[in-house]
C-alpha positions as a Markdown table, in Angstrom:
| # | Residue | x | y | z |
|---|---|---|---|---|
| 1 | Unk | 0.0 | 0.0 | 0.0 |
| 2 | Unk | 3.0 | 2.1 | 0.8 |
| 3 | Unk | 3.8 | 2.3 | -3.8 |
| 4 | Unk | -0.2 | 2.5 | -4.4 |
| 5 | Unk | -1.5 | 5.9 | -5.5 |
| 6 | Unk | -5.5 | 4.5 | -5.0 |
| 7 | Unk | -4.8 | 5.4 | -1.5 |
| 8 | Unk | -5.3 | 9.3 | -2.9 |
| 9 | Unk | -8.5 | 10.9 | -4.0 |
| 10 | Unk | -7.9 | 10.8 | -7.5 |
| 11 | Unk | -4.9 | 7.7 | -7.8 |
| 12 | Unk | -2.4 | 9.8 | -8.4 |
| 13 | Unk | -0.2 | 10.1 | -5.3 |
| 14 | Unk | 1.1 | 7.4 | -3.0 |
| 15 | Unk | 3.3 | 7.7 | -0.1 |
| 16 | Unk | 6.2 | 7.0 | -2.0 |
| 17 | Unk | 5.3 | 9.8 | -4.5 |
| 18 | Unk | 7.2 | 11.9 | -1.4 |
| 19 | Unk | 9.1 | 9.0 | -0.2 |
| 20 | Unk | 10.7 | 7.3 | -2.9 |
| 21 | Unk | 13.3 | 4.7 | -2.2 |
| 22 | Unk | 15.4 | 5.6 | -4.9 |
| 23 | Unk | 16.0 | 9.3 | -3.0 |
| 24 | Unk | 16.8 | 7.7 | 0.0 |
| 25 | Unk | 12.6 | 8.0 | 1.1 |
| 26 | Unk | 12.3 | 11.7 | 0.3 |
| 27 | Unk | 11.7 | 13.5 | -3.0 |
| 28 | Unk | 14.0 | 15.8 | -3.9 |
| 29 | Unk | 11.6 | 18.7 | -3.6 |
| 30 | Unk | 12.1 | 21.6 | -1.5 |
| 31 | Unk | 8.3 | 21.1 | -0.7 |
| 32 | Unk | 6.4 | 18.3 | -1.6 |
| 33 | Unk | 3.3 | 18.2 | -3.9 |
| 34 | Unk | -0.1 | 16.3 | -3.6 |
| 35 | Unk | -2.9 | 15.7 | -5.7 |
| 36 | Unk | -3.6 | 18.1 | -8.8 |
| 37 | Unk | 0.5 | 19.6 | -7.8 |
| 38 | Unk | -1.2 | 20.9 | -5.1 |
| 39 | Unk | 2.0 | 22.3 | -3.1 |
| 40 | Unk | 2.9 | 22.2 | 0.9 |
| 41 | Unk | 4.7 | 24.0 | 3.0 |
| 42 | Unk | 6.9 | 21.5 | 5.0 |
| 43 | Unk | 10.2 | 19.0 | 2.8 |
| 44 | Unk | 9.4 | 15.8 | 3.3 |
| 45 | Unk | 11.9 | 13.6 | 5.6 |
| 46 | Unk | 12.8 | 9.9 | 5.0 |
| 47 | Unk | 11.4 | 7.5 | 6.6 |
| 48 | Unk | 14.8 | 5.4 | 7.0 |
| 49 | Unk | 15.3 | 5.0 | 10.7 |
| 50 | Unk | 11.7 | 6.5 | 11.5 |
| 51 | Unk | 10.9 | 3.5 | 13.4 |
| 52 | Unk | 13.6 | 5.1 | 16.5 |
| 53 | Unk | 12.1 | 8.8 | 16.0 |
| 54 | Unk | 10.6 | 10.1 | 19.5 |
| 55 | Unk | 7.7 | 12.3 | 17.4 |
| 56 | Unk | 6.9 | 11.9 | 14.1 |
| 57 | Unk | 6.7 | 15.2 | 11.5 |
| 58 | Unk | 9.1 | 18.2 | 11.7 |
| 59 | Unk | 7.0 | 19.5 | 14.5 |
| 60 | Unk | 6.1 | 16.5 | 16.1 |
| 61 | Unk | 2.8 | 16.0 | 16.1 |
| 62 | Unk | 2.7 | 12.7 | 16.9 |
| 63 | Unk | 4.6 | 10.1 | 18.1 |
| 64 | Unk | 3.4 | 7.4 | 16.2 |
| 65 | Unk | 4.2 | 5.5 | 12.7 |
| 66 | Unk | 0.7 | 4.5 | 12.5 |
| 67 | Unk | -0.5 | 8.5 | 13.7 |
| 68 | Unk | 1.8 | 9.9 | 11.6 |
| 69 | Unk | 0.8 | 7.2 | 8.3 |
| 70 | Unk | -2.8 | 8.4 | 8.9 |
| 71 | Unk | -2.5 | 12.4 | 8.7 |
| 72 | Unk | -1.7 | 12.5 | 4.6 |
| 73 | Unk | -4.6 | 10.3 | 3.8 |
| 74 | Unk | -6.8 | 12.7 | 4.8 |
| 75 | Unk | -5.0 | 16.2 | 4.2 |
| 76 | Unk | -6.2 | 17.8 | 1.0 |
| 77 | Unk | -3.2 | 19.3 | -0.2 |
| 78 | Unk | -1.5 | 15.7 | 0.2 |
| 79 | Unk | -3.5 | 12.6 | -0.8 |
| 80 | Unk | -7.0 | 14.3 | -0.4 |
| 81 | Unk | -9.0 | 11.8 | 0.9 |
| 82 | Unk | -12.6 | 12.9 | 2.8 |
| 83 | Unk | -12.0 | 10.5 | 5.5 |
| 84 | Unk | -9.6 | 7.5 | 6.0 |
| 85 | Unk | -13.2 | 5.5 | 5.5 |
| 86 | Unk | -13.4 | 6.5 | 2.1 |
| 87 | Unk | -9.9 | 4.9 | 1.6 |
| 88 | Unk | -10.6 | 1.7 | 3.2 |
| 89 | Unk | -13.6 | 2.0 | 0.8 |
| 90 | Unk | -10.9 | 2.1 | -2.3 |
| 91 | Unk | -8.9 | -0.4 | -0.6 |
| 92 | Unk | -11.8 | -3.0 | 0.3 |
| 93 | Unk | -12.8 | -2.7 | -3.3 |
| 94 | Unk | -9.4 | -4.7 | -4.3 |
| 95 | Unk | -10.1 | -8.4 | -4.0 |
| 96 | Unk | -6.2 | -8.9 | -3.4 |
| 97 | Unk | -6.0 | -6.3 | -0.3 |
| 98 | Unk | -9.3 | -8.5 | 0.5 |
| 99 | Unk | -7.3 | -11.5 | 0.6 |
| 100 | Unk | -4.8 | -9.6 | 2.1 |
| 101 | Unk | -6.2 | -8.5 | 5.0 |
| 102 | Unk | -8.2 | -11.5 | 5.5 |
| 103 | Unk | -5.0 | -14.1 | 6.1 |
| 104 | Unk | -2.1 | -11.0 | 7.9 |
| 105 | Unk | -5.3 | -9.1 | 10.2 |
| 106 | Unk | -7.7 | -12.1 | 10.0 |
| 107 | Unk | -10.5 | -9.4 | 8.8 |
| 108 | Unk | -11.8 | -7.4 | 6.2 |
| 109 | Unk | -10.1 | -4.2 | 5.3 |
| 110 | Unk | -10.1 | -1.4 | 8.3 |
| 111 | Unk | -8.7 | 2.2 | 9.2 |
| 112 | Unk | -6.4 | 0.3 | 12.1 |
| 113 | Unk | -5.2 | -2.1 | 10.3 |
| 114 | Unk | -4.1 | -0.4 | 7.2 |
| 115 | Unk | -2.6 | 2.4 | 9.3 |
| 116 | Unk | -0.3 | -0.8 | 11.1 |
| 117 | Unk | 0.7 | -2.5 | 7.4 |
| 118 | Unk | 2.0 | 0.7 | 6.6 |
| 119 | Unk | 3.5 | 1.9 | 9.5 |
| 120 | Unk | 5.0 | -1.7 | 9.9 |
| 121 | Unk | 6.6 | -1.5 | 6.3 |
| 122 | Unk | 8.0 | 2.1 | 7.5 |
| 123 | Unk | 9.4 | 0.2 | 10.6 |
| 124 | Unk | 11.4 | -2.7 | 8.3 |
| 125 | Unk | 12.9 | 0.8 | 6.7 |
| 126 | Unk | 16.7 | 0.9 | 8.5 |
| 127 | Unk | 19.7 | 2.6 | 7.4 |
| 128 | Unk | 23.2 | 1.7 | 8.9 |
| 129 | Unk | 26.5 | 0.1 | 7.2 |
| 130 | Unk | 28.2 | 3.6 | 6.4 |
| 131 | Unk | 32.0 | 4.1 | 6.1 |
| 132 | Unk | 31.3 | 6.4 | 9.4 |
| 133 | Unk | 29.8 | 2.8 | 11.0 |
| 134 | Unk | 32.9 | 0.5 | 9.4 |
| 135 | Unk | 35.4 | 3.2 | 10.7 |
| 136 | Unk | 33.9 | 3.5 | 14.4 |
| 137 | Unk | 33.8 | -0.6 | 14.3 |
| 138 | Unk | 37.6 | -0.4 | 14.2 |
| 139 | Unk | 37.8 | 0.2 | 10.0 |
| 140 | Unk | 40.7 | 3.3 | 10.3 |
| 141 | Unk | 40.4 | 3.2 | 6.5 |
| 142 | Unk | 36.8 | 3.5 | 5.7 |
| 143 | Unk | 36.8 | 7.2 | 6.1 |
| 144 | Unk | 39.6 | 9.9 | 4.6 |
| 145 | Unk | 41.4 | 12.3 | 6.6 |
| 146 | Unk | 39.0 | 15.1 | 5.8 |
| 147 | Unk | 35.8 | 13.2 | 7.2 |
| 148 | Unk | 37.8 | 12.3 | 10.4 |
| 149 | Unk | 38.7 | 15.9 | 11.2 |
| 150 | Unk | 35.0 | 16.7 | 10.4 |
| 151 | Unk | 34.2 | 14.4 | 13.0 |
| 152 | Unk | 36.1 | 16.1 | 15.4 |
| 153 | Unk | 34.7 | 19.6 | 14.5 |
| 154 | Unk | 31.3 | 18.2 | 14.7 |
| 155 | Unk | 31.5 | 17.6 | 18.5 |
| 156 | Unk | 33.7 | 20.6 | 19.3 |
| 157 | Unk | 34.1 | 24.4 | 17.0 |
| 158 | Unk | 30.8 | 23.7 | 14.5 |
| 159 | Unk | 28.8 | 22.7 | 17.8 |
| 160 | Unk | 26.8 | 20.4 | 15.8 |
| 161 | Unk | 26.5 | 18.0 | 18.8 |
| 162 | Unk | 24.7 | 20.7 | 20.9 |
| 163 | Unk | 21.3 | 19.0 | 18.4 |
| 164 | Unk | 23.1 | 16.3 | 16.6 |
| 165 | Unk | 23.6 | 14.4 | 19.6 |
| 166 | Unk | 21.6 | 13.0 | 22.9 |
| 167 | Unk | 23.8 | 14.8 | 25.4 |
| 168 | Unk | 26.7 | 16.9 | 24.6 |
| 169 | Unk | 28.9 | 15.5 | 26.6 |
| 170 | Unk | 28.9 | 12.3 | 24.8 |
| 171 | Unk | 29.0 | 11.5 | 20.8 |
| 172 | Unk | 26.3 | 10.0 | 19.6 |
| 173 | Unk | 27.3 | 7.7 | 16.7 |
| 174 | Unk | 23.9 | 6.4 | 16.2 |
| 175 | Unk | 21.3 | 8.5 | 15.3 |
| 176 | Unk | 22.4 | 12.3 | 15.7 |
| 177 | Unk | 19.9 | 13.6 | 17.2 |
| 178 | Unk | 18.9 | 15.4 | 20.8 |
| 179 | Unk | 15.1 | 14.6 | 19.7 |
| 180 | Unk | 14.6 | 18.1 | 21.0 |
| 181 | Unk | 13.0 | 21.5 | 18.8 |
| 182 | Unk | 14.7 | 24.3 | 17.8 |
| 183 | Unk | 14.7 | 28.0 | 16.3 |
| 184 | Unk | 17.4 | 28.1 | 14.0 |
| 185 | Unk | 16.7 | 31.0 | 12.4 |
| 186 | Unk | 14.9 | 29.3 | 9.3 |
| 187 | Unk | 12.0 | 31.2 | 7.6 |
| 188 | Unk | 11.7 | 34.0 | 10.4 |
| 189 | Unk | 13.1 | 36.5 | 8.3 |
| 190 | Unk | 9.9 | 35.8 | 5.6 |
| 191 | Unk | 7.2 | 35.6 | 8.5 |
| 192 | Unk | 5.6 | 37.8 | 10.5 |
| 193 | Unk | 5.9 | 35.0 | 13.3 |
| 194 | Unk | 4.2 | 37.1 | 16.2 |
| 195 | Unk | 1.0 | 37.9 | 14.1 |
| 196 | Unk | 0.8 | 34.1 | 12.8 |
| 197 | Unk | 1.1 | 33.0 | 16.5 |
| 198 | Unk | -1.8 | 34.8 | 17.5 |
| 199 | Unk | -3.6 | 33.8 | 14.5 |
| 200 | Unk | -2.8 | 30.1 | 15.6 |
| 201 | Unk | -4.0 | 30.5 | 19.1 |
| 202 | Unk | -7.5 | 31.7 | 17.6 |
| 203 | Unk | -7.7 | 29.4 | 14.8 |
| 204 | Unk | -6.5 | 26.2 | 16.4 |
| 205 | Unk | -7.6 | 23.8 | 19.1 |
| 206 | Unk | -5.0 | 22.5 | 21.4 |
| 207 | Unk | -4.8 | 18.8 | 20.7 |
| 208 | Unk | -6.5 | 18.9 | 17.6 |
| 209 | Unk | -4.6 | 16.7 | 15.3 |
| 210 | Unk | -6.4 | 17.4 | 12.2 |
| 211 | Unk | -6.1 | 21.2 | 12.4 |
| 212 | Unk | -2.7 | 21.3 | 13.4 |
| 213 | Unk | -1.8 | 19.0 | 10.3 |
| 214 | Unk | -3.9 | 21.3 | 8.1 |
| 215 | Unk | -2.3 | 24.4 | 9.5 |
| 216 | Unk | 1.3 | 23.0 | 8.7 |
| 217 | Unk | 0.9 | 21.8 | 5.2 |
| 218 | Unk | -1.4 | 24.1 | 4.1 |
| 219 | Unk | -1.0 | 27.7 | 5.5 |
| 220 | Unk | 1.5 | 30.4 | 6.7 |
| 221 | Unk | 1.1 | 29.4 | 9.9 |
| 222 | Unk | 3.7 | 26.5 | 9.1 |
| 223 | Unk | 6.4 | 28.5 | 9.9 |
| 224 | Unk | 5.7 | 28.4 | 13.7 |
| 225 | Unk | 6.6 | 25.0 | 13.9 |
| 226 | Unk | 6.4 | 23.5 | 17.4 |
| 227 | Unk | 4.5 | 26.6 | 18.7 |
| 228 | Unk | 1.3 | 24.9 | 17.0 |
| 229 | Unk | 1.3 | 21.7 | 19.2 |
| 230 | Unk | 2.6 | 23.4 | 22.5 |
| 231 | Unk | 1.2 | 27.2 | 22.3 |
| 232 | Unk | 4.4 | 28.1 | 24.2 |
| 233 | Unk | 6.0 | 31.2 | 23.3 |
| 234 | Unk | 9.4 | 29.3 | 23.2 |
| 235 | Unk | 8.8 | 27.0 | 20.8 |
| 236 | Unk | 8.1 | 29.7 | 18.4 |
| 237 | Unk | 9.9 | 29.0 | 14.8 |
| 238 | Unk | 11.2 | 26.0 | 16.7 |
| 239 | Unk | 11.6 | 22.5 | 14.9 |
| 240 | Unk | 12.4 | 18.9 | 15.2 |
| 241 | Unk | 16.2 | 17.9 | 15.1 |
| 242 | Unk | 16.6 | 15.8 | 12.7 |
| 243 | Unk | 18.6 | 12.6 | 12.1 |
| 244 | Unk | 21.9 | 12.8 | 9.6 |
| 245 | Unk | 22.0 | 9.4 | 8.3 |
| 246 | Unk | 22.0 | 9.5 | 4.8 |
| 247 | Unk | 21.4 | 13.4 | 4.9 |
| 248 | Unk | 23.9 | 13.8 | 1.9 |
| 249 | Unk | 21.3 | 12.0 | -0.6 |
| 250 | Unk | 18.5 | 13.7 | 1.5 |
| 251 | Unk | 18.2 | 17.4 | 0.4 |
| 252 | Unk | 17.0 | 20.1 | 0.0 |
| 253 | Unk | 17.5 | 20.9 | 3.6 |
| 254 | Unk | 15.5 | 22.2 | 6.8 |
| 255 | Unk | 11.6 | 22.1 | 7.4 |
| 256 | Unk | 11.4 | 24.4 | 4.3 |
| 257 | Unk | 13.7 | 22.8 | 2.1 |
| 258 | Unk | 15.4 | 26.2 | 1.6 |
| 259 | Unk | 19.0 | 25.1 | 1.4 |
| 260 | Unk | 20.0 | 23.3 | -1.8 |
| 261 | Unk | 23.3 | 21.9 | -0.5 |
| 262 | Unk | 25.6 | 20.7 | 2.8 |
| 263 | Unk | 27.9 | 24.3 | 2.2 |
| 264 | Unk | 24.6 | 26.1 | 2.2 |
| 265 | Unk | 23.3 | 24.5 | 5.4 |
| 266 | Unk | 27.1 | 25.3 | 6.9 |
| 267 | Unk | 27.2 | 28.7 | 6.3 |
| 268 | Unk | 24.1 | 29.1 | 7.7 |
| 269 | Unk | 25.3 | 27.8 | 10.7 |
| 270 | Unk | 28.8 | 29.5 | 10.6 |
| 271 | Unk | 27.4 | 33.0 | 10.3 |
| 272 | Unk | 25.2 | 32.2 | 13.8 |
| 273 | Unk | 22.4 | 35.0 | 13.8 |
| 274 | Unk | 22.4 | 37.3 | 11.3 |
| 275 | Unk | 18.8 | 38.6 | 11.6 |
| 276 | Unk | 17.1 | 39.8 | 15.2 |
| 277 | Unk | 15.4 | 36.6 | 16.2 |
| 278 | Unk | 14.1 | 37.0 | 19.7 |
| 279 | Unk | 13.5 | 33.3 | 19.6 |
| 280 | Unk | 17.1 | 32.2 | 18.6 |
| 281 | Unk | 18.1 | 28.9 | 20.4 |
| 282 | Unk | 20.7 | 30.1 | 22.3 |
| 283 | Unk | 23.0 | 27.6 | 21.0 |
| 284 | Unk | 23.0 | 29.4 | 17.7 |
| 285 | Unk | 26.3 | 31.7 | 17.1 |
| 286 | Unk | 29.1 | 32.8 | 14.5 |
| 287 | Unk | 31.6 | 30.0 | 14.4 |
| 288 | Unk | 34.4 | 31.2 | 12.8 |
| 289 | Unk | 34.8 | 27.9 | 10.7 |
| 290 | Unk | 37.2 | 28.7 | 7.4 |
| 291 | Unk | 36.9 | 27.0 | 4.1 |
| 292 | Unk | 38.5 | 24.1 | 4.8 |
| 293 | Unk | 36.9 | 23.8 | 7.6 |
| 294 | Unk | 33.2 | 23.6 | 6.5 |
| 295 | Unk | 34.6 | 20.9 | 3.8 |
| 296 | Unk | 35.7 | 18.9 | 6.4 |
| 297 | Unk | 32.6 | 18.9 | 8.0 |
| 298 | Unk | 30.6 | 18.0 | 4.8 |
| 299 | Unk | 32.7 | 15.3 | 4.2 |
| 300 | Unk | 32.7 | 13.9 | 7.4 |
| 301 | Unk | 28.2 | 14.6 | 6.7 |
| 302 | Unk | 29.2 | 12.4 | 3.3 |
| 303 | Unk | 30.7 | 9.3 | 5.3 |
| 304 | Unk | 27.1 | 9.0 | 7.1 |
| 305 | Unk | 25.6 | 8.0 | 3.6 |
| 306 | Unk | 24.8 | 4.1 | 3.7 |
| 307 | Unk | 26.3 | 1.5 | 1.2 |
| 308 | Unk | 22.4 | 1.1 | -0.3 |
| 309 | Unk | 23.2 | 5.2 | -1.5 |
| 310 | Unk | 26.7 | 4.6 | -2.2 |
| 311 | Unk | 27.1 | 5.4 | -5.5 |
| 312 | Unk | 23.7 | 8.2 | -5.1 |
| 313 | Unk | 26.3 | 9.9 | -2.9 |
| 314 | Unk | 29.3 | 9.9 | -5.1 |
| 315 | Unk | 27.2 | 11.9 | -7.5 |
| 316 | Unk | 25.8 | 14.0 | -5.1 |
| 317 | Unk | 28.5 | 15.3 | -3.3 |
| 318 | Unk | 30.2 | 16.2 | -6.7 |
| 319 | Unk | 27.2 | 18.0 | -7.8 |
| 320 | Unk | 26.9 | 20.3 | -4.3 |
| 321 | Unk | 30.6 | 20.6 | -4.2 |
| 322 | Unk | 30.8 | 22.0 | -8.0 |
| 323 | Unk | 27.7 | 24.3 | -7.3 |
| 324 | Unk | 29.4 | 25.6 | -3.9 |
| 325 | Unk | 32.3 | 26.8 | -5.7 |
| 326 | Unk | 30.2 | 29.1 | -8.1 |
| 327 | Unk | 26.6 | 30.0 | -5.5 |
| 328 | Unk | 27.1 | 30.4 | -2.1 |
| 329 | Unk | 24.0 | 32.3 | -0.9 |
| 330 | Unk | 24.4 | 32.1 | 2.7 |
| 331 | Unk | 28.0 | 32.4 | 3.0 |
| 332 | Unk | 29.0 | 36.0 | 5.5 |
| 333 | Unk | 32.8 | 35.7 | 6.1 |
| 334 | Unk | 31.9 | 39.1 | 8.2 |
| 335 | Unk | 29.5 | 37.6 | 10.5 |
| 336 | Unk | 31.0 | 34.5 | 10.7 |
| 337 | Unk | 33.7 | 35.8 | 12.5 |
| 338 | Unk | 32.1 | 38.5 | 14.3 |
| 339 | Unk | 30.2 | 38.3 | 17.8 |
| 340 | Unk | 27.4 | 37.0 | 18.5 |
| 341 | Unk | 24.3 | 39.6 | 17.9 |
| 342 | Unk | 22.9 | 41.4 | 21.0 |
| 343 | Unk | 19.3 | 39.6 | 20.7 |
| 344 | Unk | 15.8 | 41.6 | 21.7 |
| 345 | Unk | 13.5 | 40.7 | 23.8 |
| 346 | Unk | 11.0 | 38.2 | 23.4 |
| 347 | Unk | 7.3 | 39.9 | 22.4 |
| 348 | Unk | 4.2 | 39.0 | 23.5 |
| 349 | Unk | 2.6 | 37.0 | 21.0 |
């Protein structure tokens, strides 16, 4: 069911359509599309190693495979569907999902037990066996000189383990992530985040699944991220860290897909503020990381890829490195190497 667009109102979109195994479970998009191209707001993340994910969905909306699997069914911009009924009603009309059913669930065709084949076919979805993997199992050739002094960056000057990692203290060679939210400065500048949060707190009711989902995928109000489950004022602009496994075959990059490669997400990260962002983890300052540097970084980001996206990664790191030389959007030398900006005080939303 996973590959079959009759899921969707109209047959056309599956949940591969945004989570294609050849593209590592995403699609490639900076948002993803639904029925009649109807475009969201949020990039769509794999679904390799979901299974260990505390929440599901870039703002964590639920925790669940089987919550999560549910939520596009019935989104209009996404698959479309009136009610997850009416797709049981597509499903049931299939004699082989009949049959199916009948000998894995011992029934007919139901919302529970579709939401569980799927979200068990999510769950058999794993992604290890990485020259980062061979080289931490004692392998001191499975990663180059570059990727090791990445490695080293990672947990120390480019703070990426104050997210990428359960506790700072220790380095997490598993999963790289704090499965924590956080403002990192991404989409505030294009929002008027204050005015959408009071929008939110009117429009949606606390707990309320279905609206939050709609509000995410469908409206502006996407951009407040975690603010729309909790309503606290902290987790404003705040999103889900995510996993790096595989994150070189993974992009665009962020909740937004705004950044087109690994250099792009660096700078970002090396020029710390850069606009006045009141809700600015606090984590979140220039770095002062040089060229060489950031490259050691992204290659160290490159030995995460696993051997199923080998030869997907070769390609794709050539293709980001050859663009980085000529478009660098987000790179500030200046800031980078500045202080960290005075931040104002938090408004009232």
């Amino acid at each position: 069911m996973f590959f079959d667009g009759r899921l969707s109102a109209d047959g056309s979109v599956a949940c591969s359509t945004c989570h294609d195994p050849a593209r590592a479970f995403t699609d490639g998009r900076p948002t993803s599309a639904g029925i009649g191209g109807r475009a969201g707001q949020r990039n769509a993340p794999t679904i390799l190693n979901a299974l260990y994910n505390a929440t599901q969905f870039w703002d964590g909306r639920v925790k669940t495979l089987e919550e999560q699997a549910a939520l596009p069914i019935v989104n209009p911009v996404e698959m479309g569907q009136p009610s997850l009924d009416a797709a049981v009603a597509r499903i049931a009309a299939i004699a082989e999902y009949r049959d199916a059913f009948q000998k894995v669930f011992g029934g007919p065709p139901n919302g529970g037990d579709l939401l569980r084949a799927i979200a068990s076919y999510e769950r058999t979805q794993v992604s290890f066996d990485s020259p980062f993997d061979r080289f931490m199992a004692g392998d001191s050739k499975a990663i180059d000189d570059a990727a090791r002094r990445g490695w080293e960056l990672f947990n120390t000057r480019a703070r990426c383990n104050k997210c990428h990692a359960l506790t700072e203290q220790t380095r997490d060679t598993t999963y790289f992530t704090d499965n924590d939210f956080h403002n990192i400065g991404i989409g505030i500048i294009r929002h008027n985040v204050v005015a959408l949060a009071r929008q939110a707190e009117q429009a949606i009711t606390s707990g309320d699944t279905s609206q939050i989902d709609r509000a995410a995928i469908q409206t502006d109000m996407s951009a407040l991220g975690r603010f729309l489950i909790t309503k606290r004022e902290r987790d404003i602009a705040a999103f889900k860290t995510p996993g790096l496994r595989n994150v070189l075959v993974t992009g665009p990059y962020f909740h937004d897909g705004s950044q087109e490669t690994l250099w792009d997400v660096m700078d970002h990260y090396n020029k710390g503020d850069g606009v006045q962002n009141p809700y600015l983890d606090e984590d979140i300052q220039p770095l002062a990381l040089t060229e060489d540097d950031i490259d050691a970084v992204v290659a160290f980001l490159a030995s995460l890829t696993s051997r199923d996206y080998e030869a997907q990664g070769i390609k794709e790191l050539a293709r980001q490195r050859e663009l980085s030389r000529t478009h660098r959007p987000q790179r500030d030398t200046a800031r980078a190497f500045g202080p960290k900006p005075q931040q104002p005080k938090l408004p009232r939303p």
